[in-house]
C-alpha positions in Angstrom: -22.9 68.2 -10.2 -19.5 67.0 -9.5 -16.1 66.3 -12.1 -15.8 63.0 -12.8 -12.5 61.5 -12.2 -11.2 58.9 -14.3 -7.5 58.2 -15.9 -5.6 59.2 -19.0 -2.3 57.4 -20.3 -0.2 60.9 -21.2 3.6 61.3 -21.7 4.3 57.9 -20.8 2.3 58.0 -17.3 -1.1 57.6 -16.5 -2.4 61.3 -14.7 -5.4 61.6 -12.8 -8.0 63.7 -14.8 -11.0 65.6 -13.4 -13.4 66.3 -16.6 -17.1 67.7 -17.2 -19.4 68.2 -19.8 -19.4 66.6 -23.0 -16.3 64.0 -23.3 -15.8 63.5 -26.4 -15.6 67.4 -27.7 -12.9 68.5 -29.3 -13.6 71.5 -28.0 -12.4 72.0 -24.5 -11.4 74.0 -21.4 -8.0 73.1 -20.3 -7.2 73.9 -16.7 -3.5 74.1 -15.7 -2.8 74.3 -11.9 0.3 75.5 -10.2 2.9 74.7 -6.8 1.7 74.1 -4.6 -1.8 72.3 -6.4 -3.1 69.8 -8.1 -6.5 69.2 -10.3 -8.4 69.6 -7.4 -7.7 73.1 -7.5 -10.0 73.0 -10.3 -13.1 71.2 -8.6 -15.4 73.7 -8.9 -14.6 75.7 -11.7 -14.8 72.5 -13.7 -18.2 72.1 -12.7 -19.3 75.3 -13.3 -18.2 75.0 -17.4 -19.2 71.7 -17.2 -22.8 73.0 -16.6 -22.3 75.3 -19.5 -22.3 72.2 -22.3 -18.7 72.5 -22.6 -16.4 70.3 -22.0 -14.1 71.1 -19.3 -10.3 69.4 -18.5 -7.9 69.6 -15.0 -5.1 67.0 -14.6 -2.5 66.3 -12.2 1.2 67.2 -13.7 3.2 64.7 -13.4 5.2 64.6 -9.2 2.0 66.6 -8.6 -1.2 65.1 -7.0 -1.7 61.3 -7.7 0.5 60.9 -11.1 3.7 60.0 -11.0 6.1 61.2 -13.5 7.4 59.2 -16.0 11.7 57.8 -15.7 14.0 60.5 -17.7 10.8 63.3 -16.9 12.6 66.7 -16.9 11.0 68.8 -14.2 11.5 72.0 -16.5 8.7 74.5 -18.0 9.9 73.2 -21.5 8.9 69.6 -20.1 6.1 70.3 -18.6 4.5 72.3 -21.4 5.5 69.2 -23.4 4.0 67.0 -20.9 0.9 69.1 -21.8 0.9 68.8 -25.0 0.3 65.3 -24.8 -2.1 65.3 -22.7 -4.3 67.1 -25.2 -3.7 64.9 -27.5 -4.3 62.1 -25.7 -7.8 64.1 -24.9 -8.4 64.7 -28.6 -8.8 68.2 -28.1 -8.2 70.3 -31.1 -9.3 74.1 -29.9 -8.2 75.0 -26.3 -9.1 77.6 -23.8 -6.6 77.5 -21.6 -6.8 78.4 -17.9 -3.5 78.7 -15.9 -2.2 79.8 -11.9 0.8 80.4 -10.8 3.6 78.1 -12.3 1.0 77.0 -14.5 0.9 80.0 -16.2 4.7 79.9 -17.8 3.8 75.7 -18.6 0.8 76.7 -20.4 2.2 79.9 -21.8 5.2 77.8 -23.1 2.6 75.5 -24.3 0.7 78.0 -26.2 4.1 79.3 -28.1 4.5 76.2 -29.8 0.6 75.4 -30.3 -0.5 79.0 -31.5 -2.9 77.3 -33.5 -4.7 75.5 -31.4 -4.8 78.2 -28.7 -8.6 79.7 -28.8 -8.3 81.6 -25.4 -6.4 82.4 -22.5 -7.7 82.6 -18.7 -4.5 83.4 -16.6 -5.3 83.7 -12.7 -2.3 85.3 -10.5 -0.1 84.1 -13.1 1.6 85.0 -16.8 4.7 86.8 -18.3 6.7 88.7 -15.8 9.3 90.7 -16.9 12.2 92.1 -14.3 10.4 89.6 -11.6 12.5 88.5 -9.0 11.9 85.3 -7.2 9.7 85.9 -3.9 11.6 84.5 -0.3 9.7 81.1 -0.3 11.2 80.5 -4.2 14.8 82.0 -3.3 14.5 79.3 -0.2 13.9 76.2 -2.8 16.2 77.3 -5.0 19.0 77.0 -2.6 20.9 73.5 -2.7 20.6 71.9 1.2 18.3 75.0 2.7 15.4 73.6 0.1 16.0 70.0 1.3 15.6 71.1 4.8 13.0 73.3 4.4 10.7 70.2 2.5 11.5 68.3 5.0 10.4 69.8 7.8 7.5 71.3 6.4 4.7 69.9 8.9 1.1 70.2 7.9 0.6 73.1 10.4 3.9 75.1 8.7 2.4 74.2 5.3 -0.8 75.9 7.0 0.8 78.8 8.2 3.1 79.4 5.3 0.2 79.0 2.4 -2.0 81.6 4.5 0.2 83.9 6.0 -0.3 86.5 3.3 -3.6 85.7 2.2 -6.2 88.8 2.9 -9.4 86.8 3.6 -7.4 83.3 4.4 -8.4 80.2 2.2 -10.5 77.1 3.4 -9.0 74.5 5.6 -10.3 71.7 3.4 -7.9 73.7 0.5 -5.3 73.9 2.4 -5.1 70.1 3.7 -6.1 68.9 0.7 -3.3 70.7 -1.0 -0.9 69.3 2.1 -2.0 65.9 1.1 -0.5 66.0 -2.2 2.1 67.2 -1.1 4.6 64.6 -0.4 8.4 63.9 -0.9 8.2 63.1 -4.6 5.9 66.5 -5.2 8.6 68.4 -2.9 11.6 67.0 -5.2 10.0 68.3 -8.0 9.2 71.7 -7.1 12.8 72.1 -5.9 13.7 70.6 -9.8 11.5 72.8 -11.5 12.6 76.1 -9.7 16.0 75.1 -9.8 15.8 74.6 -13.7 14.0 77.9 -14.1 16.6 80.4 -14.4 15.0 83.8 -15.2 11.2 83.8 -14.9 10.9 87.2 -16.5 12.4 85.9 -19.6 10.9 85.4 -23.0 8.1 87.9 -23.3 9.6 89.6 -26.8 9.5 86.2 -28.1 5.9 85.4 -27.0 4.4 88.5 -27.6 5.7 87.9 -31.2 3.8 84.8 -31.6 0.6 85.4 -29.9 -0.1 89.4 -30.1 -0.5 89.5 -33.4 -3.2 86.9 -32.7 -5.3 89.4 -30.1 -6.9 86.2 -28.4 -9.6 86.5 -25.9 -7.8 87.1 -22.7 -8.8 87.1 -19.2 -6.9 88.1 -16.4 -7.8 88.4 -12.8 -5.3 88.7 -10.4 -5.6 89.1 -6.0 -4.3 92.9 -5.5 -2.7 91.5 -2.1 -0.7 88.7 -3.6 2.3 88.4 -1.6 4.2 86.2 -4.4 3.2 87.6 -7.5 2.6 91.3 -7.4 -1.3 92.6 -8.8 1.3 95.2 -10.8 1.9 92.8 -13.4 -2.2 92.1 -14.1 -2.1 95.0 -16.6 1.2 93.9 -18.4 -0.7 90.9 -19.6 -1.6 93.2 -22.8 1.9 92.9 -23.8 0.7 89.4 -24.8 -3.1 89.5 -25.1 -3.5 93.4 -26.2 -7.4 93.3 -25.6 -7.2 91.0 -22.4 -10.2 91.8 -19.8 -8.1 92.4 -16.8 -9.8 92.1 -13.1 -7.8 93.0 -9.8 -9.6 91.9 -7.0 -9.0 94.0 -4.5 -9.2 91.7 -1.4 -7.6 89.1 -2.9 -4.4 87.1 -2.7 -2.5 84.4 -4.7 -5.9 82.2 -4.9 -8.7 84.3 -6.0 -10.3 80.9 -7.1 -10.3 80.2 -3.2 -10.6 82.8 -1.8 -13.7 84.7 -4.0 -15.3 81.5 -6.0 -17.9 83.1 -7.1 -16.4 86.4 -8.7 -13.9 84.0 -10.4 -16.9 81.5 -11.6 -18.9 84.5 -13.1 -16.0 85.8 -14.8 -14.4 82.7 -16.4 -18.1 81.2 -17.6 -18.7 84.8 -19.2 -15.1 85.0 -20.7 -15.3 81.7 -22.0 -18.9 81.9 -23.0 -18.1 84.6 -25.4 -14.7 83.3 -27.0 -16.3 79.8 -27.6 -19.1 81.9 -29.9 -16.2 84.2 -31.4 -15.4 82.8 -35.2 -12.4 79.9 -34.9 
């Protein structure tokens, strides 16, 4: 089986969308990648609900991947969750199961605050509220006006190599690693610098969410690499501050891409998790 890749006109751009499973349910997966990434990330995960019956969406942000972002985008998490939003509802999708890594977990957390009701479960992958983080090296480097230009733009694809891998217990795949260099151009590089640059604390906010959504106890998975060198496997548990029932997973020879690095674990726990939260009552 493999996604199939089509179009969809979103927040006044056209993003690439990889999709399985039943198209026109308004019942869906929603996959939310982070930096660097794209919906490839997502190939086979996709697949894997897709072969469930359900239907299962990744798509490009916009400066990420293939779509471009629309003029007067704000590279922000506010504008990216907005950015999301659309994209749903462009989709049609009225009961979401979110799935988020990395920066895509404050974008779809963000997301989630101002859609509580649409929100029917949460998969969150090396990624989620963070409270007293402090940016990792690589972050503190983009956030620095002229080092951050530099650093993009001498970023060759063995550096990228090197850089994406260096901490990564088990490595990850060549083909994810060039395929994430691919996409990774001078417009993607502007926009990372824009979005880190525009996110001032990224501990902030987790009173206010937990407001909104604890009360809520939604299904909640987390699994998070125990070796992650950017976000530490420490904040797995403090999920529950958010999802107070969440099924949390530390992998223990994992790193930042647990989705790359051990597939299958990461296949057999989503498709279980989700499995069971599409059967819990709406």
């Amino acid at each position: 089986m493999s996604a199939l890749v089509r179009g969809v006109e979103a927040g006044g751009t056209r993003t690439r969308l990889r999709t399985a499973g039943p198209q026109d349910a308004r019942e869906a997966v929603v996959f939310v990648h982070g930096n660097p990434g794209s919906a490839d990330d997502w190939d086979a995960l996709v697949d894997a609900v897709g072969a469930t019956g359900m239907r299962a969406v990744a798509f490009d942000l916009p400066d990420f991947g293939t779509t471009v972002a629309p003029p007067g985008f704000e590279h922000t998490v506010a504008g990216y969750a907005a950015f999301l939003d659309a994209a749903v509802q462009a989709l049609g999708i009225e009961r979401v199961h979110l799935v988020a890594h990395d920066f895509g977990g404050p974008i779809a957390l963000a997301w989630a605050a101002g859609r509580p009701e649409l929100l029917a479960s949460v998969t969150l992958i090396d990624t989620g509220v963070l409270p007293g983080y402090r940016w990792h090296s690589l972050a503190r480097v983009w956030r620095t006006p002229l080092l951050g230009e530099l650093f993009q733009a001498t970023t060759t694809r063995s550096a990228f190599r090197w850089l994406v891998g260096r901490g990564e217990p088990r490595g990850l795949p060549r083909e994810f690693l060039d395929t994430m260099y691919d996409h990774y151009d001078a417009r993607t590089k502007r926009a990372v610098l824009k979005l880190y640059r525009a996110t001032g604390d990224p501990g902030s906010g987790v009173r206010e969410l937990a407001a909104i959504l604890a009360p809520r106890d939604l299904p909640a998975l987390v699994i998070w690499g125990e070796r992650d060198v950017y976000l530490p496997s420490s904040y797995a548990a403090r999920q529950r501050e958010v999802f107070p029932s969440a099924d949390v997973h530390v992998l223990p020879a994992s790193g930042h891409w647990p989705f790359a690095d051990a597939p299958e674990t990461v296949e057999r726990l989503l498709v279980a998790h989700v499995g069971r939260a599409v059967a819990a009552p709406a």
